[in-house]
Backbone as a chain_set.jsonl record, in Angstrom:
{"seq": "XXXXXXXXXXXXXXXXXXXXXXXXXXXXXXXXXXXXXXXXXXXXXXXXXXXX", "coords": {"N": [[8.812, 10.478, 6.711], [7.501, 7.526, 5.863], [9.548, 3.939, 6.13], [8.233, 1.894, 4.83], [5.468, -0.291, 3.851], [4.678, -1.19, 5.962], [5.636, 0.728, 7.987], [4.422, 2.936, 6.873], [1.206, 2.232, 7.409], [1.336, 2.364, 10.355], [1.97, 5.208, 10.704], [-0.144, 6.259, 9.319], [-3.531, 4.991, 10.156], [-5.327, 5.055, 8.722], [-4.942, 4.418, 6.135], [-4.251, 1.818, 5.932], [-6.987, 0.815, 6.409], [-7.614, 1.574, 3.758], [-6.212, -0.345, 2.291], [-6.712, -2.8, 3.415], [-9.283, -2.912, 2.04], [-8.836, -3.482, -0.487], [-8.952, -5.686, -3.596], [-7.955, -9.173, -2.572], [-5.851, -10.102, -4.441], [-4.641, -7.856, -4.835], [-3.453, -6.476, -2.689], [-1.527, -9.167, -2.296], [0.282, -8.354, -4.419], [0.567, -6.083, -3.706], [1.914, -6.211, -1.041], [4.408, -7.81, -1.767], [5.583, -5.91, -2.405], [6.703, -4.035, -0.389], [8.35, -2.706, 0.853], [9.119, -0.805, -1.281], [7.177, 0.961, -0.984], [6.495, 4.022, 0.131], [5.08, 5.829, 0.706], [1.727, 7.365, 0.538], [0.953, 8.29, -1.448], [2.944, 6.192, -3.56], [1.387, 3.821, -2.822], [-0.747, 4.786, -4.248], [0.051, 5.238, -6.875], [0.795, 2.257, -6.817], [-1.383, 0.808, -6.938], [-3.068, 2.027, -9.323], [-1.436, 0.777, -11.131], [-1.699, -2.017, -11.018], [-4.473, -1.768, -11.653], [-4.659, -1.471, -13.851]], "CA": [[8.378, 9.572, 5.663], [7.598, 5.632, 6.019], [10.63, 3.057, 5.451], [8.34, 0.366, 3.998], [4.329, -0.089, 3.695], [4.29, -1.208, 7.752], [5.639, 2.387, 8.42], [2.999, 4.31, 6.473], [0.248, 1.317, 8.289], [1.438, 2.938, 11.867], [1.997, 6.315, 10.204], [-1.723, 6.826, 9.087], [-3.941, 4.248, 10.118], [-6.684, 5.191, 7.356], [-4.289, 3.529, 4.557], [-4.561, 0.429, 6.48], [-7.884, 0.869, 6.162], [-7.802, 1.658, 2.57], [-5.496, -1.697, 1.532], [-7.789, -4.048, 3.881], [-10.311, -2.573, 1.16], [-8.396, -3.797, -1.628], [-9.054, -7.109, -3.617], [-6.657, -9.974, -1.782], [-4.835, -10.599, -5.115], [-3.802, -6.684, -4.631], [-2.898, -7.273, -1.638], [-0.827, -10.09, -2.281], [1.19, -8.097, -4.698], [1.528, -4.843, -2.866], [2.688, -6.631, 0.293], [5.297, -8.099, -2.163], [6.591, -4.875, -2.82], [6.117, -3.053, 0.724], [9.52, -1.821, 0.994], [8.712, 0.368, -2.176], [5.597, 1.915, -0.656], [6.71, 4.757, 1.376], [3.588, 7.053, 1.001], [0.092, 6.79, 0.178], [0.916, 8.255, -3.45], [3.309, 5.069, -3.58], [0.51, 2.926, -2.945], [-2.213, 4.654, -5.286], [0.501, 4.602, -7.671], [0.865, 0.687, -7.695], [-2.956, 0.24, -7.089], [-3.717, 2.228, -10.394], [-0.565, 0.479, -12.182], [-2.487, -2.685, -11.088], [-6.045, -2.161, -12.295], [-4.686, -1.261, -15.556]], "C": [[8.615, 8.13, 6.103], [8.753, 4.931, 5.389], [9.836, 2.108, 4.763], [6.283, 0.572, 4.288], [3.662, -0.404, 5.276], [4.449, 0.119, 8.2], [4.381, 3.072, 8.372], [1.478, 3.282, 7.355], [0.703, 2.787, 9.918], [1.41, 4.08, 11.921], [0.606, 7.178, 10.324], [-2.777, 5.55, 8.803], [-5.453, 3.88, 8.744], [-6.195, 4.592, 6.163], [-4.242, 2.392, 4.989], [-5.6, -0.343, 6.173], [-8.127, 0.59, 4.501], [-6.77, 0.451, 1.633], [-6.221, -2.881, 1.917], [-8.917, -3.86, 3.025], [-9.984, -3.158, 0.076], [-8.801, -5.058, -2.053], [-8.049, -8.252, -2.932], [-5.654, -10.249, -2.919], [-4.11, -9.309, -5.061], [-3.22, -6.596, -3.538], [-2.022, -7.799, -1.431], [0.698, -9.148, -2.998], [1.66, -6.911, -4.325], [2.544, -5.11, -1.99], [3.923, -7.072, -0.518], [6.661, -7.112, -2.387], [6.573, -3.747, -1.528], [7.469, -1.919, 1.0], [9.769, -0.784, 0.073], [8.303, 1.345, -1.709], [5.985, 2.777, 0.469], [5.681, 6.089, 1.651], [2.512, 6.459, 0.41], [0.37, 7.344, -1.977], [1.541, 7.505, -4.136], [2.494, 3.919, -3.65], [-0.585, 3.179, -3.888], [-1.66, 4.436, -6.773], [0.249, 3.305, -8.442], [-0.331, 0.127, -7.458], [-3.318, 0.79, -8.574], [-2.682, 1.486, -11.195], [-1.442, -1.453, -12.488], [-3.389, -3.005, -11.877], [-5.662, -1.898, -13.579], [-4.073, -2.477, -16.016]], "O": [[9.651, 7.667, 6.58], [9.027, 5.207, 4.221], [10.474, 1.359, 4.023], [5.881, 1.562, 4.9], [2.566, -0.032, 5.697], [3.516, 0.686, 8.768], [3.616, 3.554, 9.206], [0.715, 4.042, 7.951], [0.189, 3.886, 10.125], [0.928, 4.54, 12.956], [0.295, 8.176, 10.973], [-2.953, 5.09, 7.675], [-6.099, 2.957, 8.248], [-6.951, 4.276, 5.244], [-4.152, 1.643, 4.016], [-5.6, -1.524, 5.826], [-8.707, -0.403, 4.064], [-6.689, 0.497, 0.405], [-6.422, -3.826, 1.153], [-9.752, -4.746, 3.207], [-10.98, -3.484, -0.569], [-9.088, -5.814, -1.125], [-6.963, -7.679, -2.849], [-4.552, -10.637, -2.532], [-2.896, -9.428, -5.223], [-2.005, -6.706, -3.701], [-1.328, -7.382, -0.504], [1.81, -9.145, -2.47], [2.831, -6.561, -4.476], [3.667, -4.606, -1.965], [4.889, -6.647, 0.115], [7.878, -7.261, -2.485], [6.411, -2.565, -1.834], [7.467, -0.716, 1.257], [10.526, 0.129, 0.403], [8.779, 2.472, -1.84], [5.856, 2.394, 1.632], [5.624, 6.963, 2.516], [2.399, 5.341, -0.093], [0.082, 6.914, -3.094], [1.273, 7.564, -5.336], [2.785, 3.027, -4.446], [-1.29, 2.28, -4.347], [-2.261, 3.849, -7.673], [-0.131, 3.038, -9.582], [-0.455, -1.066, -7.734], [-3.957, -0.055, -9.201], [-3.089, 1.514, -12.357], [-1.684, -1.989, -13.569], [-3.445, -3.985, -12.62], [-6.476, -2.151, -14.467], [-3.923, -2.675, -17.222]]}, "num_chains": 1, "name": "protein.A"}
C-alpha cells in the first residue's frame, strides 16, 4: 500500500492519469491532502466528497 498520493502515482501510473484529468481546483486540494491518499478508493473518496 502507498505512503502518500506520490506512492500510489509510481504504484499505478493510470491514477496519475486519472488526477491529471481532474479540474486544477481538485487538484489543488487533493495534493493538499496527499499524505491521506493511500489508494485509489482514497482518492475517489475525496473526489466524490468534492463534487458534492
Amino acid at each position: 500500500m502507498a505512503n502518500s498520493l506520490d506512492d500510489l502515482f509510481e504504484e499505478a501510473p493510470d491514477v496519475q492519469l486519472y488526477f491529471c484529468s481532474l479540474p486544477p481546483d481538485m487538484q489543488d486540494a487533493i495534493s493538499m491532502r496527499s499524505e491521506e491518499i493511500r489508494s485509489v478508493n482514497d482518492l475517489q473518496q475525496y473526489v466524490e466528497l468534492l463534487m458534492n
